[in-house]
C-alpha positions in Angstrom: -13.0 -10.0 -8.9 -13.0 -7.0 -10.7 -10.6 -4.7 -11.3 -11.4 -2.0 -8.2 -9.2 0.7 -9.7 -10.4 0.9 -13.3 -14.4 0.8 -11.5 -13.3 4.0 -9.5 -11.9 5.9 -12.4 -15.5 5.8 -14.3 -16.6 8.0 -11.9 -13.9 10.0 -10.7 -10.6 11.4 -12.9 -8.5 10.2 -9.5 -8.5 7.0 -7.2 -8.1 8.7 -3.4 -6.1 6.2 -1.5 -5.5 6.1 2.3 -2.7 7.0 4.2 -0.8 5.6 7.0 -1.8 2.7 8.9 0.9 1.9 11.6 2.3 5.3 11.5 -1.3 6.7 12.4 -1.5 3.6 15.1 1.5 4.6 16.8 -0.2 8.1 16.7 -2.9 7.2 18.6 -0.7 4.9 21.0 0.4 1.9 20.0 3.6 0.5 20.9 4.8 -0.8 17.5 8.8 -1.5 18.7 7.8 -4.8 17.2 9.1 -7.2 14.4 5.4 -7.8 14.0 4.8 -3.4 13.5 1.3 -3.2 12.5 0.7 -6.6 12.7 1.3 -6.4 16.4 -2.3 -4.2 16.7 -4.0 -7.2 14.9 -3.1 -9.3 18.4 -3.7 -6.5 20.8 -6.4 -3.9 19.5 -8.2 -4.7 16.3 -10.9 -2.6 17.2 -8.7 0.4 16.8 -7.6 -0.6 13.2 -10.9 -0.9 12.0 -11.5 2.1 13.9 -8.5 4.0 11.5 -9.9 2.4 8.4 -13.6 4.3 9.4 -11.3 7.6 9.4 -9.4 7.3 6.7 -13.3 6.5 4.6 -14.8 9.4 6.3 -11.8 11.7 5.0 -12.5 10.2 1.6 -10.2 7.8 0.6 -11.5 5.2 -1.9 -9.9 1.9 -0.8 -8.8 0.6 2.3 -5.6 -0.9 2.7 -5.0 -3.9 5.3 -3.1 -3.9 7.8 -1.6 -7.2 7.0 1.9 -5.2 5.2 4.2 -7.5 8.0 1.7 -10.5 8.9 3.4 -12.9 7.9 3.2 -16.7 8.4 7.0 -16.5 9.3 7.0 -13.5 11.1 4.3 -15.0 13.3 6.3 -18.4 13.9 9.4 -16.1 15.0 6.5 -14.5 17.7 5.3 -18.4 18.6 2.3 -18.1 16.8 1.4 -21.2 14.6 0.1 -21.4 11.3 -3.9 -21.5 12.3 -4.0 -18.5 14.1 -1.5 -17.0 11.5 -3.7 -17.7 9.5 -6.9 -16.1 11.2 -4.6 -12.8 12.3 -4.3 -12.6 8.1 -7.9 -13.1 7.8 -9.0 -10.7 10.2 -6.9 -8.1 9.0 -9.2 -8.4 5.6 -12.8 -8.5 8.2 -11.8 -5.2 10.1 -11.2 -3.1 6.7 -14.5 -4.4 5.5 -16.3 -4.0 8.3 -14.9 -0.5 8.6 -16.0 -0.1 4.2 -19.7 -1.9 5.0 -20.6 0.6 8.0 -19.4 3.7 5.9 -21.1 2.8 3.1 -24.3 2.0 5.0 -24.9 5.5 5.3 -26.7 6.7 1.9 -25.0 10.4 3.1 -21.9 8.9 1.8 -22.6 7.8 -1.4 -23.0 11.5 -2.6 -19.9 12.5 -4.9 -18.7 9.0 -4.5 -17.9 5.6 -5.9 -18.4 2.5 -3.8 -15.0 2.0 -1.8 -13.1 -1.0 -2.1 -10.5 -3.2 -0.1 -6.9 -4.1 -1.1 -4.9 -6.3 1.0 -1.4 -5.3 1.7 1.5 -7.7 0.4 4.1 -6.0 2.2 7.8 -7.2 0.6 10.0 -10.0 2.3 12.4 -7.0 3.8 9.7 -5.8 5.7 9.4 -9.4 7.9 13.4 -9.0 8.2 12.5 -5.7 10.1 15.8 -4.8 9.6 15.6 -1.9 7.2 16.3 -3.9 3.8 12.5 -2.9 2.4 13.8 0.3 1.8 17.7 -1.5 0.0 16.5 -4.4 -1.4 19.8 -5.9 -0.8 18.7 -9.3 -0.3 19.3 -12.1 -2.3 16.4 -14.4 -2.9 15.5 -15.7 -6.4 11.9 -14.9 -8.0 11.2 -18.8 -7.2 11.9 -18.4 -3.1 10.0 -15.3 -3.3 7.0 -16.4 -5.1 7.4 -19.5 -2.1 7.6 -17.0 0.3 4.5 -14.4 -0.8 2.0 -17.2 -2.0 0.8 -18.2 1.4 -0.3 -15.3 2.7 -1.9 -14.1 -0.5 -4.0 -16.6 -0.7 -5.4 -15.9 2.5 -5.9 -12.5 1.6 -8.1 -13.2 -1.6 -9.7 -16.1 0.2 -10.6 -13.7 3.3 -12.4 -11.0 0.6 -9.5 -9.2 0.1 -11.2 -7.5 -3.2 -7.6 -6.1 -4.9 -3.7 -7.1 -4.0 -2.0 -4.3 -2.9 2.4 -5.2 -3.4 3.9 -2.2 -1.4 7.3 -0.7 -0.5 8.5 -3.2 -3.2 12.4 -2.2 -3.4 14.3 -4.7 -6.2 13.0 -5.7 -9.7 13.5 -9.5 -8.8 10.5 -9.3 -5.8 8.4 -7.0 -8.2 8.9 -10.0 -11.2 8.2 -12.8 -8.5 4.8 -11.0 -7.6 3.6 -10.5 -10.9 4.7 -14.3 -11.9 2.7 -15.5 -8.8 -0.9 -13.6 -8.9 -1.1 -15.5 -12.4 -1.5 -18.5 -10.1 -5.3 -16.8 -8.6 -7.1 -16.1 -12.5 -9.4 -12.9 -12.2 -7.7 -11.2 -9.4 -6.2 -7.9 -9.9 -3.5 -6.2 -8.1 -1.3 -3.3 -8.0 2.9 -3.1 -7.6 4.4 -0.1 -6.1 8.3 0.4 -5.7 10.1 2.2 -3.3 12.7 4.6 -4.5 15.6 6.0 -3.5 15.6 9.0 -6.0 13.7 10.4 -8.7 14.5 8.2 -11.1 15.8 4.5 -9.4 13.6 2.4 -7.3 15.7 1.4 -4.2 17.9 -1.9 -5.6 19.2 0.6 -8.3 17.0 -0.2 -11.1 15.4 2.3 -13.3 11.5 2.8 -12.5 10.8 3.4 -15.5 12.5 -0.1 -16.9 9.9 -2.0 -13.9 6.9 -0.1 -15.2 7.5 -0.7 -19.0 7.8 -4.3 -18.0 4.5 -4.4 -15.8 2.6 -2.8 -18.7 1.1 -5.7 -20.7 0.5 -7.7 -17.7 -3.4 -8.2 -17.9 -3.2 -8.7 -13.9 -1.7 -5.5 -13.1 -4.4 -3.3 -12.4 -2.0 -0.1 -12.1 1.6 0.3 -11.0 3.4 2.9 -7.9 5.6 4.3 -5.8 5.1 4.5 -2.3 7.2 5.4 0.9 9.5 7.6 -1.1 9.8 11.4 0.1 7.2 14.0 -2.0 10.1 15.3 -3.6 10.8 13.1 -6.1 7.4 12.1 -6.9 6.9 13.8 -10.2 9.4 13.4 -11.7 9.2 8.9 -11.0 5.3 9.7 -12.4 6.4 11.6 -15.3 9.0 9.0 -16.5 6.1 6.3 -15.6 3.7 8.2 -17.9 6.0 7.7 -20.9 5.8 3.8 -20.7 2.4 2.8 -19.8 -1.0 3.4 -20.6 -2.1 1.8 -17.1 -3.0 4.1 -13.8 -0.1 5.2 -12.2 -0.4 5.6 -8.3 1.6 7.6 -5.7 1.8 7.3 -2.4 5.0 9.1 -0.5 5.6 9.7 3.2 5.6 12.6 4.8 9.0 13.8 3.7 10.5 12.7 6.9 13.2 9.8 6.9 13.0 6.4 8.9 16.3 5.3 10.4 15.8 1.3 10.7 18.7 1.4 13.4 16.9 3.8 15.9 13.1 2.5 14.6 12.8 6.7 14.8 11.8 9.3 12.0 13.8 13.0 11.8 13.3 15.6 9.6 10.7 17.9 8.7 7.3 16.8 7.4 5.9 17.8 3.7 4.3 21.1 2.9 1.3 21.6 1.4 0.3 17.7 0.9 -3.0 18.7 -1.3 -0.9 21.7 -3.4 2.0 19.0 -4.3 -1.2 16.3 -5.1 -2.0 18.8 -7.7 1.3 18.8 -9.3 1.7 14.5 -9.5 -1.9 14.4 -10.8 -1.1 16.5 -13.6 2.0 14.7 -14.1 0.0 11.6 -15.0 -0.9 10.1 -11.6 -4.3 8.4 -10.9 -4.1 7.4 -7.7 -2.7 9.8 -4.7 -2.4 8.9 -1.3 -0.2 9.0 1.7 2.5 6.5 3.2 4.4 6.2 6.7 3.5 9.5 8.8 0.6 10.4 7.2 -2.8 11.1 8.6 -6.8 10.9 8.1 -6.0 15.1 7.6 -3.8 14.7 4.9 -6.5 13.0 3.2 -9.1 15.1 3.7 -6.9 17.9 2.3 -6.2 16.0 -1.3 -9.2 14.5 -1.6 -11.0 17.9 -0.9 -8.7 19.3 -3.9 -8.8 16.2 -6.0 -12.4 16.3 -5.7 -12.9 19.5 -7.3 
């Protein structure tokens, strides 16, 4: 593998990344009341993820991301489903966003302006299979040894599926973001990114400094670029700012909309973002070279930063 990121960013000053998946599913009308989320659609209505991927490409984004953030081999087991078609739901998950990538790029219109996009599959932290809000605490209390345990499986069937980058998201507590970094030193040429949740514009949200996670990550030769993701657009500059102080590598950010998830009701409240492209502008200068969206974004959202980005 190469490293995806660092390929983009010869041609371009900014990666574009995608927005929402299983927000934008549920927007189109999927049922995703589900332990399984966005995993659920992989059962039911793969067409329509691929068919989100395609969007997301034809807004402009640079990479897809797969929808495999809560496929897990144990969250599976808890639904009945055994470790074969686990296995192949994983797998698939990898197919549909290249599928999606292959049949934009197909097109020569597309390659105008543009690098050749690539696919990252989504590593989604072990809160997210508890489905019971701690992805956004990182409360729990696994050590980096039953975490690598727990992640390994289903990233290797992301980099055996074609899987071209790892993508670690939502990742709340220093002690999964250490675990992932120990274990993608166990696959020897493939790159990935980290991305932390935070809880305000300076901790990610176990309570550690960002800034301390990021210094850390730095001289891993792995770590294609580190993030924040699924944190409201309001505390995005200044978490890339204080990023851009310790690290030479490409910082990412992609925040939701600005509204807030309550994991008791499974319901969002608040008011979306403003101007999504306008506050792009601002993290880009602060050092950011990746921008994308998170939970509640859309393919417009995209289209509206990439069009700015791209100028």
């Amino acid at each position: 593998m190469a490293d995806e990121i660092a390929r983009i960013l010869k041609h371009q000053r900014v990666v574009v990344l995608d927005g929402a998946l299983a927000t934008e599913l549920e927007r189109r009308g999927c049922d995703l009341n589900d332990p399984l989320w966005s995993a659920r659609v992989l059962i039911e209505q793969p067409d329509l993820i691929r068919a989100v991927h395609a969007d997301y490409f034809a807004a402009g984004a640079d990479c897809a991301t797969t929808a495999s953030y809560q496929a897990t081999f144990e969250g599976f087991a808890q639904r009945g489903i055994g470790t074969d078609e686990a296995d192949r739901l994983i797998r698939l998950s990898v197919t549909l966003a290249r599928e999606a990538r292959d049949a934009f790029w197909s097109d020569p219109t597309n390659h105008v302006g543009r690098a050749r996009p690539f696919v990252a599959g989504s590593v989604g932290p072990y809160g997210a299979m508890l489905h019971d809000g701690s992805e956004y605490r990182g409360d729990y209390t696994l050590t980096v040894d039953e975490l690598i345990a727990f992640h390994r499986p289903r990233m290797k069937v992301l980099i055996d599926a074609g899987a071209e980058l790892i993508a670690c998201e939502t990742i709340p507590n220093w002690t999964e973001g250490q675990a992932l970094a120990r274990l993608i030193t166990e696959f020897p040429g493939v790159f990935m990114w980290i991305s932390f949740s935070a809880k305000d514009g300076e901790h990610i949200s176990s309570g550690e400094r960002f800034m301390d996670c990021v210094n850390v990550l730095s001289d891993h030769p792995q770590v294609a670029a580190v993030g924040i993701n699924c944190t409201p657009p309001e505390y995005i500059t200044a978490l890339v700012t204080a990023a851009a102080r310790e690290t030479c590598k490409p910082i990412l950010a992609y925040p939701n909309s600005g509204e807030v998830y309550d994991a008791d009701t499974k319901t969002w409240h608040g008011q979306s973002c403003g101007d999504f492209s306008q506050q792009a502008r601002e993290w880009v200068a602060a050092g950011a070279k990746g921008i994308g969206g998170c939970c509640r974004t859309t393919p417009e959202h995209i289209r509206e930063l990439a069009a700015v980005i791209r100028t």
